[in-house]
TITORVEX-922405 format. One record per residue: x, y negated, z of N, C-alpha, C, O in turn. Coordinates in Angstrom, 3 decimals, always signed. Layout:
residues N
[[X; Y; Z]; [X; Y; Z]; [X; Y; Z]; [X; Y; Z]]
...
//
This chain:
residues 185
[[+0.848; +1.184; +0.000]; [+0.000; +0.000; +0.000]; [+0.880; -1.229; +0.000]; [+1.885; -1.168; +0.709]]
[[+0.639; -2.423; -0.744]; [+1.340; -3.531; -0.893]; [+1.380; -4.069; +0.246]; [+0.332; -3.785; +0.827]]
[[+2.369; -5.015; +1.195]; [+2.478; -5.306; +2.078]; [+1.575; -6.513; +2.018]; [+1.523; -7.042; +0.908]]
[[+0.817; -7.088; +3.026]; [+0.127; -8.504; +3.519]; [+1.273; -9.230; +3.580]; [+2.116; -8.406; +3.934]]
[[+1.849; -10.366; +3.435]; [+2.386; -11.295; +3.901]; [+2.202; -11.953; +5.102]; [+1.018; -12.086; +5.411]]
[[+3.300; -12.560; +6.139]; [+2.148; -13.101; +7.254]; [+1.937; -13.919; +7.503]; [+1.715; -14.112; +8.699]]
[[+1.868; -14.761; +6.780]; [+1.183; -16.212; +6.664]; [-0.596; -15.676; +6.014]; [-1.362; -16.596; +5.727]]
[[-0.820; -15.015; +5.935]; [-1.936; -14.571; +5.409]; [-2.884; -14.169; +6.242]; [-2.558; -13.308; +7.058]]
[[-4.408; -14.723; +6.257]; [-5.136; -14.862; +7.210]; [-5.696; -13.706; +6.266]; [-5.476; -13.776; +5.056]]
[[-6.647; -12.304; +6.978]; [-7.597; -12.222; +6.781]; [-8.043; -11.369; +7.170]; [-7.314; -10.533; +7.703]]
[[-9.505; -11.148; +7.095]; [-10.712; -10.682; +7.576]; [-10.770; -8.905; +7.612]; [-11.916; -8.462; +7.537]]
[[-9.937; -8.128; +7.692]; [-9.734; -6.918; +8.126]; [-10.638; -6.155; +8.351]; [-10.935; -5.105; +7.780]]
[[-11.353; -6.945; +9.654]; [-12.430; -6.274; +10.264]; [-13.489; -6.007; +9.538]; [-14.078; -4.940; +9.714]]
[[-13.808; -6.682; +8.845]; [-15.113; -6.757; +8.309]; [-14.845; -5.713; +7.091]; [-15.909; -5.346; +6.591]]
[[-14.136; -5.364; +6.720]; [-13.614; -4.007; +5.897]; [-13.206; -2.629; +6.228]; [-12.871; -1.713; +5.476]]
[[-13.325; -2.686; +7.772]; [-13.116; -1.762; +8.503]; [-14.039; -0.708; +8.845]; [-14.924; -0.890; +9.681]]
[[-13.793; +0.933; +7.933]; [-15.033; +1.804; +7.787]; [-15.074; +1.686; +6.539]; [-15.307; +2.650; +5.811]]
[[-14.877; +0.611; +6.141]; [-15.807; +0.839; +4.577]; [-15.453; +1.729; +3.511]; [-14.364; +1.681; +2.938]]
[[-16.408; +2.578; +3.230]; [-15.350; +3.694; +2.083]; [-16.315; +3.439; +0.625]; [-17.517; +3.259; +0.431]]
[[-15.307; +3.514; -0.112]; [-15.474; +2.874; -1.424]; [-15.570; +4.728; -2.720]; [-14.766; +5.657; -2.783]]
[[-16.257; +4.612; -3.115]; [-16.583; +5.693; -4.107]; [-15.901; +5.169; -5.237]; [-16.723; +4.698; -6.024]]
[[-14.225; +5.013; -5.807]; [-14.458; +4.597; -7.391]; [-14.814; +5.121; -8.177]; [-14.659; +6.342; -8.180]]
[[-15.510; +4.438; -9.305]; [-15.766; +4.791; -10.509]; [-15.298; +5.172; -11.294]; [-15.899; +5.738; -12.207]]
[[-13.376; +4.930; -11.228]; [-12.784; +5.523; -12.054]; [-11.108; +5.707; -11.555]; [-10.717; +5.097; -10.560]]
[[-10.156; +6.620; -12.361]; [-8.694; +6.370; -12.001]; [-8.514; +5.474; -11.887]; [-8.035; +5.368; -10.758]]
[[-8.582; +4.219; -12.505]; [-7.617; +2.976; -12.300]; [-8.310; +2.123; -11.245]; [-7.692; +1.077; -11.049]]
[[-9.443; +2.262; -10.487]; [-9.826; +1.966; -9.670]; [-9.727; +2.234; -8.222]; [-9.738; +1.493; -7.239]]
[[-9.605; +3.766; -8.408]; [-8.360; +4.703; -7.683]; [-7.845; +4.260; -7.167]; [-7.959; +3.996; -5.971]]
[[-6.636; +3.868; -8.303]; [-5.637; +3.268; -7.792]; [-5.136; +2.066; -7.211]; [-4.189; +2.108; -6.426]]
[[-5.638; +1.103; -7.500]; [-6.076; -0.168; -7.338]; [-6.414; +0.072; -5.623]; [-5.567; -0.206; -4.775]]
[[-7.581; +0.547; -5.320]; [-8.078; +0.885; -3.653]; [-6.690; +1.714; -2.978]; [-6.103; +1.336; -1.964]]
[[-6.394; +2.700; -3.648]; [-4.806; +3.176; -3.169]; [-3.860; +2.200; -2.172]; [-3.482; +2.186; -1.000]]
[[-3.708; +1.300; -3.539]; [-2.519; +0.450; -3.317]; [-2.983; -0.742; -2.104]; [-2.646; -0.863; -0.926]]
[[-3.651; -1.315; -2.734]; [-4.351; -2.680; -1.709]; [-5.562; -2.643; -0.872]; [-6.002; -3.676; -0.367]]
[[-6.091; -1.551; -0.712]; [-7.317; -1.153; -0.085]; [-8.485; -1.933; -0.479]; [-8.342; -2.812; -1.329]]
[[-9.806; -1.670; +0.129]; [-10.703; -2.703; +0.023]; [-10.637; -4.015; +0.998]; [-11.544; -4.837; +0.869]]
[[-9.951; -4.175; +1.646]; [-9.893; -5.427; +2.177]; [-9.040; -6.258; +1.273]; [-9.474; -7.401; +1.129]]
[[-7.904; -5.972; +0.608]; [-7.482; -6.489; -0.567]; [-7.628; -6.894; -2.067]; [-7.165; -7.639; -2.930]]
[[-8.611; -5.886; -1.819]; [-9.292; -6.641; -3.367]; [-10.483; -7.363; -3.174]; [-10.899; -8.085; -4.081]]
[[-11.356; -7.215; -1.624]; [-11.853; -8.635; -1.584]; [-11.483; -9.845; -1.503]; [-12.092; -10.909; -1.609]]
[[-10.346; -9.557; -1.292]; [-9.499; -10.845; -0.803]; [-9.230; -11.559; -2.157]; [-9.474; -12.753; -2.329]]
[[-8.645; -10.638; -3.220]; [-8.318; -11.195; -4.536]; [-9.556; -11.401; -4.701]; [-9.369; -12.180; -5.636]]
[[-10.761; -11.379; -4.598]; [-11.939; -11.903; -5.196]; [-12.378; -13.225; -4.682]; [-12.757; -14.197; -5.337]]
[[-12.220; -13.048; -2.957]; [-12.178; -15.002; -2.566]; [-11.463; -15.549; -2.660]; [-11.716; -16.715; -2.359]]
[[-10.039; -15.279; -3.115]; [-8.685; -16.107; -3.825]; [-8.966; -16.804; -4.816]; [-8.727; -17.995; -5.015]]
[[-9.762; -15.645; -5.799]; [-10.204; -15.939; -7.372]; [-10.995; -17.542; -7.204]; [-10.768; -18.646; -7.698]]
[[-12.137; -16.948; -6.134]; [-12.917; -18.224; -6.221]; [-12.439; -19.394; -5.313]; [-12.872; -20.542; -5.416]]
[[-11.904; -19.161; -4.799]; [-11.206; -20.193; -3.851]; [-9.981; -21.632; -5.009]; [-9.614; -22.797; -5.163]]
[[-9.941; -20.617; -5.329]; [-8.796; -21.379; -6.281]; [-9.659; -22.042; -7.380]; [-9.229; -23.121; -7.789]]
[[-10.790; -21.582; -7.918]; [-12.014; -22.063; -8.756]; [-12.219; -23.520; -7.940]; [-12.152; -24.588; -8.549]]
[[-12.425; -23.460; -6.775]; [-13.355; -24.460; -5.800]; [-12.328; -26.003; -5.434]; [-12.296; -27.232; -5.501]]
[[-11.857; -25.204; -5.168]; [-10.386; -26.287; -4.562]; [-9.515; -26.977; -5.853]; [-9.436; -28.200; -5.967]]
[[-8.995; -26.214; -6.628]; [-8.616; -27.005; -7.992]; [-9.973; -27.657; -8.585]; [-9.733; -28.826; -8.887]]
[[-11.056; -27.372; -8.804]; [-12.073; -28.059; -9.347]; [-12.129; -29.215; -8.339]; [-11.694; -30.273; -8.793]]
[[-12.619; -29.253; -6.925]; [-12.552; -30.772; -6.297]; [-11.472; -31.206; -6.750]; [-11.706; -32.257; -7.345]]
[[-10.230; -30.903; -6.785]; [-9.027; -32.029; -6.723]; [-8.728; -32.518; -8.285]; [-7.707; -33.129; -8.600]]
[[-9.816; -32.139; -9.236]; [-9.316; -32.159; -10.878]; [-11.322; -33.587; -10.990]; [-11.740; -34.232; -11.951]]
[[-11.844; -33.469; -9.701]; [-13.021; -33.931; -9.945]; [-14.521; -33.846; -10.185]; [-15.292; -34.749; -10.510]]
[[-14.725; -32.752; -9.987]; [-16.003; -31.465; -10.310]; [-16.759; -31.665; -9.002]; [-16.339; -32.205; -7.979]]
[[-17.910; -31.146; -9.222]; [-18.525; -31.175; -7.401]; [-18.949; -30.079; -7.583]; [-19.693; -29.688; -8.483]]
[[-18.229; -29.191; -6.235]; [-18.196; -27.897; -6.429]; [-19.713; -27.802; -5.350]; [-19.773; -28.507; -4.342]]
[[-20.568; -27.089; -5.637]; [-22.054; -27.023; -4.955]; [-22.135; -25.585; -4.630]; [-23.289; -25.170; -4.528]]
[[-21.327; -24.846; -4.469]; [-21.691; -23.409; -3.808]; [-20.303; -22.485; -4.221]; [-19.420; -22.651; -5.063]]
[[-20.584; -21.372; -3.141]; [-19.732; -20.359; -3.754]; [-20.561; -19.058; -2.895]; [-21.269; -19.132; -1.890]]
[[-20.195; -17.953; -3.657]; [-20.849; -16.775; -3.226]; [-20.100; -15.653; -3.905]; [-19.492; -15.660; -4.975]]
[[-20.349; -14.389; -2.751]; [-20.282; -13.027; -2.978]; [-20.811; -12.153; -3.824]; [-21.621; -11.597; -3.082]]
[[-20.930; -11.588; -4.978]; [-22.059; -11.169; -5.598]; [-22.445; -9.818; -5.570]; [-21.273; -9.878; -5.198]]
[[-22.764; -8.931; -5.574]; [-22.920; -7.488; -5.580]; [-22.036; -6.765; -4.693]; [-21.971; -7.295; -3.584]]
[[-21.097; -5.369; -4.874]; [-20.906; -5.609; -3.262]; [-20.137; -6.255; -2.272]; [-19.986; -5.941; -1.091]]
[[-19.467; -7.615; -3.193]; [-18.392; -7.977; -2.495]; [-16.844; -7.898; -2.952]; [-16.028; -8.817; -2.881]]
[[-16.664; -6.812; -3.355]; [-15.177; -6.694; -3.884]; [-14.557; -6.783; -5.140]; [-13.335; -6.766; -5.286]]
[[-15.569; -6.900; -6.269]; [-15.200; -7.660; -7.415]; [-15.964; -8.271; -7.965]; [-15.991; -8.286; -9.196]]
[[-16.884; -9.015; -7.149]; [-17.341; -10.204; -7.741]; [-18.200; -11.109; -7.460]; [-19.280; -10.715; -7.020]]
[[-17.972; -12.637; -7.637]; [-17.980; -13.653; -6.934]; [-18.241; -14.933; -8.080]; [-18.107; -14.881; -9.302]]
[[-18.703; -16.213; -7.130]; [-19.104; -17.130; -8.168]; [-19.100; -18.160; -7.553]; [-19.476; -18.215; -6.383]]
[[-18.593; -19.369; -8.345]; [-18.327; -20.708; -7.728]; [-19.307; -21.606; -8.708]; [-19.428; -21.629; -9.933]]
[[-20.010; -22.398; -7.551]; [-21.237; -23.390; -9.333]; [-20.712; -24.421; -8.977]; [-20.203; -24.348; -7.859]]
[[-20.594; -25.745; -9.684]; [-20.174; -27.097; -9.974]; [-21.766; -27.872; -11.026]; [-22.627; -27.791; -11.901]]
[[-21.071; -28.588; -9.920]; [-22.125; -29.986; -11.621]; [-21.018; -31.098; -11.627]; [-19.910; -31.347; -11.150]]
[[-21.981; -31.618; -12.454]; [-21.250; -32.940; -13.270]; [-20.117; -33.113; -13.758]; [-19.367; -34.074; -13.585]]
[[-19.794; -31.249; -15.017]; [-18.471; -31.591; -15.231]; [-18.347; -32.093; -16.493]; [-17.334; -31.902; -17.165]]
[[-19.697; -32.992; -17.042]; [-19.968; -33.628; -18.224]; [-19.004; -35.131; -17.717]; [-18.838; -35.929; -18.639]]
[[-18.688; -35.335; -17.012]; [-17.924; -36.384; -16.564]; [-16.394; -36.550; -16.122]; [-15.838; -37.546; -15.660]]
[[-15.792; -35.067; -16.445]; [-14.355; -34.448; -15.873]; [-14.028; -34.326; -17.458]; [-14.773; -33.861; -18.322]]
[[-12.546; -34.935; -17.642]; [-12.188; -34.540; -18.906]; [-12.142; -32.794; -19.189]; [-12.236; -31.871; -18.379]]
[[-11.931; -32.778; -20.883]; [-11.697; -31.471; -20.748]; [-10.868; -30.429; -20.271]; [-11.259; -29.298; -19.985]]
[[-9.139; -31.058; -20.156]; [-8.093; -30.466; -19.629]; [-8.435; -29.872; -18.225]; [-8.236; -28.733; -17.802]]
[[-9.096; -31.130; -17.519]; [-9.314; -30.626; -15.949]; [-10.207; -29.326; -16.236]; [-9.727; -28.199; -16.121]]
[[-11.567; -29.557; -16.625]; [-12.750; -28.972; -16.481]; [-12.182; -27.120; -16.970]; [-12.593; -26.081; -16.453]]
[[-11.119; -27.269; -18.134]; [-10.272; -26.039; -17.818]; [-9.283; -25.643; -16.917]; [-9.035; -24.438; -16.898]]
[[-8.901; -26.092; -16.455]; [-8.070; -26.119; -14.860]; [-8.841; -25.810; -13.888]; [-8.252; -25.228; -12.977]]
[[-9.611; -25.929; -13.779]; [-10.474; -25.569; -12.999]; [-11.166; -23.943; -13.058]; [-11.292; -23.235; -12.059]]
[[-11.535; -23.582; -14.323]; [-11.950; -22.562; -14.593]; [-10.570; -21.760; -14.561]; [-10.628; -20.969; -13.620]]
[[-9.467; -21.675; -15.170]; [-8.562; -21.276; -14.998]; [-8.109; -21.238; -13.580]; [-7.934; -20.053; -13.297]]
[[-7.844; -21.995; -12.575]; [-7.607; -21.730; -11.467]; [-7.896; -20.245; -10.869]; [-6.851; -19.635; -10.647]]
[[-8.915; -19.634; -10.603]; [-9.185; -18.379; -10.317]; [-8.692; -17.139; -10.813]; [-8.973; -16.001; -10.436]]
[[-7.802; -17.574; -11.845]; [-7.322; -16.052; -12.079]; [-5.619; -16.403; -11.830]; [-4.671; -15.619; -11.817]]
[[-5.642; -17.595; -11.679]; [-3.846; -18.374; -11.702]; [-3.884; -17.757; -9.725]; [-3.019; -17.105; -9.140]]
[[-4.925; -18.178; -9.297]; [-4.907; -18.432; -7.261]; [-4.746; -16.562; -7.242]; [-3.977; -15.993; -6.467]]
[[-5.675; -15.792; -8.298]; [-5.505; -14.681; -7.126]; [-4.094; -13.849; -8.035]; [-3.507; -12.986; -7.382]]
[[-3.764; -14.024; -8.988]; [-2.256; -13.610; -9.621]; [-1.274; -13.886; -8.711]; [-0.543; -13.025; -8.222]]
[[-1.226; -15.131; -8.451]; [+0.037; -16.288; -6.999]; [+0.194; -15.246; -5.637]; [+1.120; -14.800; -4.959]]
[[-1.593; -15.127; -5.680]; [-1.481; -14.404; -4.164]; [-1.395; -12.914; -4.235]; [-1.373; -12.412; -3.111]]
[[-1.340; -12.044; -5.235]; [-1.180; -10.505; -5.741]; [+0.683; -10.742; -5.867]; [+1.575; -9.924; -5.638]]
[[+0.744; -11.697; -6.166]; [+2.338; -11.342; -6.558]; [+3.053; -11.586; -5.018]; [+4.067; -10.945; -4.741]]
[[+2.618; -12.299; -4.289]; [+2.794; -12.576; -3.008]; [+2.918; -11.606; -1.314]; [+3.503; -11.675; -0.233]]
[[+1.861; -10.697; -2.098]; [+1.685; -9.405; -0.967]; [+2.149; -8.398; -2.001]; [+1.611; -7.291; -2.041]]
[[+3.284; -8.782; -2.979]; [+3.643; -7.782; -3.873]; [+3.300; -6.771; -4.723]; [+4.101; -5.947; -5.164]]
[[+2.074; -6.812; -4.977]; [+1.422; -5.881; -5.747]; [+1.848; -5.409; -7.655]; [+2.360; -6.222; -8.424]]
[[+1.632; -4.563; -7.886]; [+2.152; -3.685; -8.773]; [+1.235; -4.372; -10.320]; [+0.181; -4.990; -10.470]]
[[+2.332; -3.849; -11.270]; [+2.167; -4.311; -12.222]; [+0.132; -4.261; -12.979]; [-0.647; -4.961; -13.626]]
[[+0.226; -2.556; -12.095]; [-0.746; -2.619; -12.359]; [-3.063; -3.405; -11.526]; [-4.241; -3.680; -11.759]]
[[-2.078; -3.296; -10.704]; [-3.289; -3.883; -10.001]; [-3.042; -5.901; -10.653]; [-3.901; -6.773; -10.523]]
[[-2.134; -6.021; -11.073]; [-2.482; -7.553; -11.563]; [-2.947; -7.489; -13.184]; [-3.607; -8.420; -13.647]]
[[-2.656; -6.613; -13.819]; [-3.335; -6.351; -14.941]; [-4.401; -6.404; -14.666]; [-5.078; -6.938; -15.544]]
[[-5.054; -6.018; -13.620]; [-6.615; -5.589; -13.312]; [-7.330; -7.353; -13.147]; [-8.092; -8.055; -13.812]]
[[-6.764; -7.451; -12.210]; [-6.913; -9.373; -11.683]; [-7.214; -9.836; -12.903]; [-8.388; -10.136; -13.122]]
[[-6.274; -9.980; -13.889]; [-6.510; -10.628; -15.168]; [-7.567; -9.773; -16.002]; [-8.346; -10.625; -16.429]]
[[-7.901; -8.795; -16.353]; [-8.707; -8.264; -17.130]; [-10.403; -8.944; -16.296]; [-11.394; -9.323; -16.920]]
[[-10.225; -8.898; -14.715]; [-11.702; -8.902; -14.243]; [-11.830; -10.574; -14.371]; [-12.882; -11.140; -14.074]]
[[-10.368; -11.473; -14.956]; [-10.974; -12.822; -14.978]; [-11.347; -12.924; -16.798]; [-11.298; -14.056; -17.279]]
[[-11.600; -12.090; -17.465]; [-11.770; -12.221; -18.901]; [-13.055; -13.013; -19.235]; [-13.058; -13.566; -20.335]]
[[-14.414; -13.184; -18.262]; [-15.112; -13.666; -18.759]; [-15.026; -15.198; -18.237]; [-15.789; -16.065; -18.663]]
[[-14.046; -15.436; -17.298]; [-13.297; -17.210; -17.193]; [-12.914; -17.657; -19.027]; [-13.302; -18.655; -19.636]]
[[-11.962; -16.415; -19.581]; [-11.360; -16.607; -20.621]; [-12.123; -17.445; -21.262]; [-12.084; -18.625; -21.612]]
[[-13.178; -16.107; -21.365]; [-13.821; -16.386; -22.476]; [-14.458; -17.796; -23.048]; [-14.484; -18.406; -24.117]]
[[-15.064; -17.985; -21.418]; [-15.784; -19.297; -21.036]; [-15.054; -20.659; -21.696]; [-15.496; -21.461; -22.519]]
[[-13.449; -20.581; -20.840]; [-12.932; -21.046; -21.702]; [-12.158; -21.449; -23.011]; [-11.499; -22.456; -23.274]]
[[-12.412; -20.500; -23.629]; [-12.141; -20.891; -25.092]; [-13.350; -21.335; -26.221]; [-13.261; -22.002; -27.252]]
[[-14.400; -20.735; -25.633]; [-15.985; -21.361; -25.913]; [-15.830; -22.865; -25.850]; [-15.299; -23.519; -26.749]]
[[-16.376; -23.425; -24.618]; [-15.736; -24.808; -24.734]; [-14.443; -25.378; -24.894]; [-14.196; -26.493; -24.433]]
[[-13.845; -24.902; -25.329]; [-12.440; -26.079; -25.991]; [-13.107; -26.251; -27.411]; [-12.979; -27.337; -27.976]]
[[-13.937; -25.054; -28.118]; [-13.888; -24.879; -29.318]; [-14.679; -25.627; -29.369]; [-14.534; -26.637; -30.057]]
[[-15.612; -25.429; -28.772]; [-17.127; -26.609; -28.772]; [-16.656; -27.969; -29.017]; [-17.062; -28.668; -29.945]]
[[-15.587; -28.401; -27.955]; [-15.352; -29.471; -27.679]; [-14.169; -30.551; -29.226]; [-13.585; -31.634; -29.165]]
[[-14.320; -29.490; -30.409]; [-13.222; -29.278; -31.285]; [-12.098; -29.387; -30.907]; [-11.548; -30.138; -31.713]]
[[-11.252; -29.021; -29.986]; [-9.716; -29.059; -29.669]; [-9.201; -27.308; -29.652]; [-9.900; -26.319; -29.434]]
[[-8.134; -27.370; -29.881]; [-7.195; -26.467; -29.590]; [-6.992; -25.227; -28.337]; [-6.381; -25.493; -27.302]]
[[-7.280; -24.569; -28.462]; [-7.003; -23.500; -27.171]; [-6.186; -23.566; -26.735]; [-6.030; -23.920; -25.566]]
[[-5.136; -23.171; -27.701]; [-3.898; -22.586; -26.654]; [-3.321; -23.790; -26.029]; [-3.071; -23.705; -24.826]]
[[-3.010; -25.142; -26.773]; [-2.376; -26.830; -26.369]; [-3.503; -27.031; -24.927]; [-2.989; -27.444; -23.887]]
[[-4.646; -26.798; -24.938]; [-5.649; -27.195; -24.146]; [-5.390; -26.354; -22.515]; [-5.329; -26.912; -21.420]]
[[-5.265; -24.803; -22.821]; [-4.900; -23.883; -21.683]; [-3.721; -23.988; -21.600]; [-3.403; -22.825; -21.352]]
[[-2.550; -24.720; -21.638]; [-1.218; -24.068; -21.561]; [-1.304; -25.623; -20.422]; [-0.792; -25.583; -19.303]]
[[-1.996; -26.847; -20.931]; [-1.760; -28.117; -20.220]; [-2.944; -27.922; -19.361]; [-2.978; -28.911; -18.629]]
[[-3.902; -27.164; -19.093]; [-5.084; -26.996; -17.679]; [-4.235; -25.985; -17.047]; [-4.238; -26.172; -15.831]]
[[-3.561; -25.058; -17.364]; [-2.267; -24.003; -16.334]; [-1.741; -24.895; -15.566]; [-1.685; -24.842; -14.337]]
[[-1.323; -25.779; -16.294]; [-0.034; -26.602; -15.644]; [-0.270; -27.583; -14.609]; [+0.479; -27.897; -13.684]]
[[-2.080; -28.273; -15.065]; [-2.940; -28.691; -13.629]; [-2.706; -28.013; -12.769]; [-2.064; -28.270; -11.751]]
[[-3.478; -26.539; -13.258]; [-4.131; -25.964; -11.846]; [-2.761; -25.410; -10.585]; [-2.771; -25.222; -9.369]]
[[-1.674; -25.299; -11.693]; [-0.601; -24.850; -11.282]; [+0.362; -25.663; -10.176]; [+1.120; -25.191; -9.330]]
[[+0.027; -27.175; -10.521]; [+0.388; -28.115; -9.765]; [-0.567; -27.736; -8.440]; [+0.031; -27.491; -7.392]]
[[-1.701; -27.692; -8.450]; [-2.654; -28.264; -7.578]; [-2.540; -27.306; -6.325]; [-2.497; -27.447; -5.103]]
[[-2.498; -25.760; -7.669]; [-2.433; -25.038; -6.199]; [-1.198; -24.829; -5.279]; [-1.109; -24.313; -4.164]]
[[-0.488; -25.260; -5.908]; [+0.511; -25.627; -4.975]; [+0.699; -26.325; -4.033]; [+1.318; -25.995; -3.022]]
[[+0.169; -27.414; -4.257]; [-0.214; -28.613; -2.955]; [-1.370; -28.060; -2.537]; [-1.532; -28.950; -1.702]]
[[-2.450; -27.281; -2.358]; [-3.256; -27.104; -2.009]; [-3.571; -25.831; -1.325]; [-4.632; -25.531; -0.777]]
[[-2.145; -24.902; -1.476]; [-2.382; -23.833; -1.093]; [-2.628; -23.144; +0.077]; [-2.834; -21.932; +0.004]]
[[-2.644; -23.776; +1.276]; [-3.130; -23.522; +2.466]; [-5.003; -23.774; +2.502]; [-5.581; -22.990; +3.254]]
[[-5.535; -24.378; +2.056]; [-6.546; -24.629; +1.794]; [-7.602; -23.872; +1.019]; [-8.786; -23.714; +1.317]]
[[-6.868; -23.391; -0.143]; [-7.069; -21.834; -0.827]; [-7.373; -20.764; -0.055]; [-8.258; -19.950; -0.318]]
[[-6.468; -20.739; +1.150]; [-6.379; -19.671; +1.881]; [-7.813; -19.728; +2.346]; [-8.807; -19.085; +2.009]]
[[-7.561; -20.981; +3.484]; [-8.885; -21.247; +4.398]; [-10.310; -21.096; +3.610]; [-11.208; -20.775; +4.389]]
[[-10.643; -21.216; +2.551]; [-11.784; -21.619; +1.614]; [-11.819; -20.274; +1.610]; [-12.951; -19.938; +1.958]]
[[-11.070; -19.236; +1.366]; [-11.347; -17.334; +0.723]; [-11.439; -17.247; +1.837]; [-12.575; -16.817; +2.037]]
[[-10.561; -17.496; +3.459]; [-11.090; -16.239; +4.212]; [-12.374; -16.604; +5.002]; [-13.083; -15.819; +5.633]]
[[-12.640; -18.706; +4.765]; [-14.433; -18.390; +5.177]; [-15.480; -17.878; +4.377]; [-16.510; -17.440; +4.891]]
[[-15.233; -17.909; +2.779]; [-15.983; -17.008; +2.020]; [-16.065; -15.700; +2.152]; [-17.151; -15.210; +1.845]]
[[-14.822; -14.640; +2.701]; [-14.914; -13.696; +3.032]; [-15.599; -12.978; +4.259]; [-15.982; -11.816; +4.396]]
[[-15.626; -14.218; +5.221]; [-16.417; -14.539; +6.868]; [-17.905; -14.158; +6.342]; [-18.499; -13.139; +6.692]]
[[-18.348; -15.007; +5.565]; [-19.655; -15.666; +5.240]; [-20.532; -15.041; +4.041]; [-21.757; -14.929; +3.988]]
[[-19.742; -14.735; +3.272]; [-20.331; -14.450; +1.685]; [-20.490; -15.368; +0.867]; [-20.197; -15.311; -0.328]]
[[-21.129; -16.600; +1.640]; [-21.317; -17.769; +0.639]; [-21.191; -18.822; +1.754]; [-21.411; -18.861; +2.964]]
[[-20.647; -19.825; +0.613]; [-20.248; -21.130; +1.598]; [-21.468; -22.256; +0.635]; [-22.136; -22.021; -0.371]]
[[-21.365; -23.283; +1.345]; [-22.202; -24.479; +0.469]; [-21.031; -25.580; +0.480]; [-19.883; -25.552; +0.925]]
[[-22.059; -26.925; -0.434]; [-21.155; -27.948; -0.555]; [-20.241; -28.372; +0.869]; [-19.038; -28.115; +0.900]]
[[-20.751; -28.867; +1.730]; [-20.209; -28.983; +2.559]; [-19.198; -28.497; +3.526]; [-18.448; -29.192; +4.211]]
[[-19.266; -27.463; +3.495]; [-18.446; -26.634; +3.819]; [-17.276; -26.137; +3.294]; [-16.317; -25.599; +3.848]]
[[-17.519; -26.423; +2.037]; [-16.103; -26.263; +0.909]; [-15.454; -27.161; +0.776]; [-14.298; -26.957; +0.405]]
[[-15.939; -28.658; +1.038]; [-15.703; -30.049; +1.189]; [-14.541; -29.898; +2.651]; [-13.324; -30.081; +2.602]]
[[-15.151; -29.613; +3.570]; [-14.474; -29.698; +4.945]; [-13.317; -28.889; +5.276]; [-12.488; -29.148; +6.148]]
[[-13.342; -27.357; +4.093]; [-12.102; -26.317; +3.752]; [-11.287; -26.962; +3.550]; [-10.349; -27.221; +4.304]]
[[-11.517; -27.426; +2.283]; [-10.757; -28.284; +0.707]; [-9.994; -29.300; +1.740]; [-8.869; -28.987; +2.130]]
[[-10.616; -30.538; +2.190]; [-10.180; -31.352; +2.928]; [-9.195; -32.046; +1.725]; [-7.970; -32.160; +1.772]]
[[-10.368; -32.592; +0.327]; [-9.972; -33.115; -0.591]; [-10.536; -34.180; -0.895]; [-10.165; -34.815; -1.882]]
//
């Protein structure tokens, strides 16, 4: 199993007992390596990093939540990002698969469980290359300079990341306010 780091807060307990049926080998393995308390964790990372780079790029992040059973998958809503340029408004979406990659490579995890991270952020991808195209600009010029946002941000922000996943992980779902008072942006 990949080691925790210990600067790393999290919620253990609440994963404690829980036995997971996978669906398949590579899921297997994945629970093998990082257990289920670890891949929830990469799931409130994911969105944590969604929430927190979106306030600090300008977005008003209005919720976040747990979705089905918890361990792969999750959702952050925003409005008014008709008013956030486009670079940010991809920085933002991008953030979530940049926050939980940072923090997989961090508690050391294997080539293959971050393949996984990135494959389960494919429909971020997708999202964003939809709107760049919409927007007529460039993909790759557009994602290579919202990386480099979100990449800044979470860096200065990365204690905050933390705090935002392990009260989403507390809670299931946080609201505006509460992500506001995480963020402390």
């Amino acid at each position: 199993m990949a080691r925790l780091h210990s600067g790393l807060r999290l919620n253990t307990a609440a994963w404690e007992g829980v036995t997971l049926t996978p669906s398949n080998n590579r899921m297997r393995k994945i629970l093998d390596e990082i257990g289920p308390a670890g891949l929830g964790r990469s799931v409130t990372i994911h969105e944590a990093g969604h929430a927190v780079v979106g306030l600090a790029t300008g977005h008003r992040i209005t919720g976040m939540q747990l979705t089905g059973n918890g361990l792969n998958h999750g959702q952050t809503q925003f409005a008014g990002a008709n008013a956030v340029p486009l670079t940010e408004h991809v920085a933002m979406t991008t953030a979530g698969v940049q926050a939980c990659t940072r923090w997989l490579r961090g508690i050391g995890a294997s080539r293959h469980v971050m393949d996984y991270a990135t494959d389960q952020a494919a429909a971020d991808m997708d999202f964003i290359k939809r709107t760049v195209r919409a927007e007529g600009a460039n993909p790759s010029a557009v994602l290579r300079d919202a990386q480099k946002i979100a990449d800044r941000f979470l860096d200065r922000y990365w204690s905050q990341v933390e705090a935002v996943a392990y009260e989403l992980d507390l809670r299931n779902s946080l609201g505006e306010s509460a992500i506001r008072s995480l963020a402390r942006i």
